[in-house]
C-alpha atoms as one frame of an Amber mdcrd trajectory, in Angstrom:
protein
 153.284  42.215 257.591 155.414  43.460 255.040 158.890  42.283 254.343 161.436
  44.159 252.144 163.530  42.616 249.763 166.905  44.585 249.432 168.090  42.771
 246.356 165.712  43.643 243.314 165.362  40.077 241.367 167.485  39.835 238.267
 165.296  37.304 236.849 164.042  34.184 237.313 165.839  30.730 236.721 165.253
  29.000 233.899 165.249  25.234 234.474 164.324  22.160 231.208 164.041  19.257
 233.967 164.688  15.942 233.651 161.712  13.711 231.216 161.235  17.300 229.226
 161.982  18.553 226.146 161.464  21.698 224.477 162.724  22.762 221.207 163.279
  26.770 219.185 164.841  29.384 220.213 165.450  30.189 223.533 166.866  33.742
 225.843 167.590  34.298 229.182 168.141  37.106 231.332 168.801  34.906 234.163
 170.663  31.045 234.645 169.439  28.126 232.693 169.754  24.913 233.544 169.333
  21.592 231.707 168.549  18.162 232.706 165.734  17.253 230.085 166.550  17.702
 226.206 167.064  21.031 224.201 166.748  21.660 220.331 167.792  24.572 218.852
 169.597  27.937 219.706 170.564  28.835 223.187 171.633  32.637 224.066 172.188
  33.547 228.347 173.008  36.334 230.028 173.713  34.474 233.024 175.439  30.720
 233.484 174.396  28.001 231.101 174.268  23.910 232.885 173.874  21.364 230.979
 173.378  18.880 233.818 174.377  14.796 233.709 171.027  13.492 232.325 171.134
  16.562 230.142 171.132  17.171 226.664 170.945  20.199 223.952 171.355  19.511
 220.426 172.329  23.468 220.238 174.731  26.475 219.550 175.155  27.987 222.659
 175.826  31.693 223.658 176.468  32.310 227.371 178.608  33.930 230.069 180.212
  31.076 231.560 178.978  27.587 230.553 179.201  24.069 232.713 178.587  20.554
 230.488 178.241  17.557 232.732 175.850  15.932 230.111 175.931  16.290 226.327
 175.806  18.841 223.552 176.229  19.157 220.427 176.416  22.126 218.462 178.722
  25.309 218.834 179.595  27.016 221.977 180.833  30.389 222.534 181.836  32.111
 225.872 183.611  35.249 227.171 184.098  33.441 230.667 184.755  29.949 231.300
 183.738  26.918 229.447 183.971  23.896 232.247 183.295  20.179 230.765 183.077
  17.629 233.871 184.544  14.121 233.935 180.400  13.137 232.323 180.662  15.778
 229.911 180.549  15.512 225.899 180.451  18.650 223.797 180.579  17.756 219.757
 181.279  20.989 218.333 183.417  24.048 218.481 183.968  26.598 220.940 185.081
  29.758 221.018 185.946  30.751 225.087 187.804  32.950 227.326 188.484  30.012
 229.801 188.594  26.328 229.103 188.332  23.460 231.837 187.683  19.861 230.737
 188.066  17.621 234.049 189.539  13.896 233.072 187.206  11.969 231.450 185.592
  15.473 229.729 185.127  15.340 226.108 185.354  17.600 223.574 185.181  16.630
 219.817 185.963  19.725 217.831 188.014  22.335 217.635 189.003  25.167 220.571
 189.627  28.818 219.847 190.806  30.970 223.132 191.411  34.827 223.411 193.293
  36.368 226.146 191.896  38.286 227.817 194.078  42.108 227.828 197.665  41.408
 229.331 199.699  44.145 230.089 201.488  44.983 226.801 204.762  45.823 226.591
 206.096  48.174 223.682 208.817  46.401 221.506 211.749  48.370 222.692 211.228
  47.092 226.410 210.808  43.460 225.273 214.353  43.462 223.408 215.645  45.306
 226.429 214.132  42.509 228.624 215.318  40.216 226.091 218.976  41.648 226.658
 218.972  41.517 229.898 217.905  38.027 230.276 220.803  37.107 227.732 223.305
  38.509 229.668 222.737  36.647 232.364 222.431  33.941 231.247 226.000  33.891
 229.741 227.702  34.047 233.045 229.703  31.191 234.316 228.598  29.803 237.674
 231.151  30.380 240.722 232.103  27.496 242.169
């Protein structure tokens, strides 16, 4: 009996478990997740976990990024960087998105870039700019 799969696999998880470690340089096509310890450099097409009893010594490329255990080393995202109430990161990022629950660390500095807002030329901000004025130099009725 054949089955058919309608989804074609993207890859395959990539998982360091807890008691391992594993050290160079290291791609993915798919997730990775972390629970053992990591040396060295770290790039993911998919979502990057450093999990509780987790650790990578790393810089870290990824999509979107979640640190509930430790890392230190650079981290750079054009989604969301999320650092749970167990999480340490000692280094800089560089993110779209940045979440750090209470009790989330991050020593280092943060860069952000929005993302593409609508723009407005310079003539329609003063206008809005006016307009705003205006109003706001009425006296209330009463």
């Amino acid at each position: 009996m054949k089955f058919k799969d309608s989804k074609a696999p993207i890859g395959t998880d990539t998982l360091i478990g807890q008691g391992s470690s594993a050290e160079g340089r290291l791609e993915c096509e798919a997730n990775l997740r972390i629970e053992g310890v990591f040396n060295g450099e770290i790039e993911c097409v998919g979502q990057v976990v450093v999990g509780e009893t987790g650790e990578a010594r790393s810089n870290i490329i990824g999509a979107d990024i979640v640190v509930a255990g430790k890392v230190i080393g650079d981290i750079i995202s054009h989604g969301r960087l999320t650092i749970t109430g167990s999480g340490q990161v000692d280094g800089n990022v560089n993110v779209a998105k940045l979440v750090i629950v209470e009790g989330g660390l991050l020593n280092g500095s943060s860069q952000m870039e929005k993302t593409s807002p609508a723009v407005l030329p310079v003539k329609e901000v003063k206008e809005v700019k006016e307009k705003s004025s205006k109003k706001s130099a009425r006296p209330e009725a009463g």
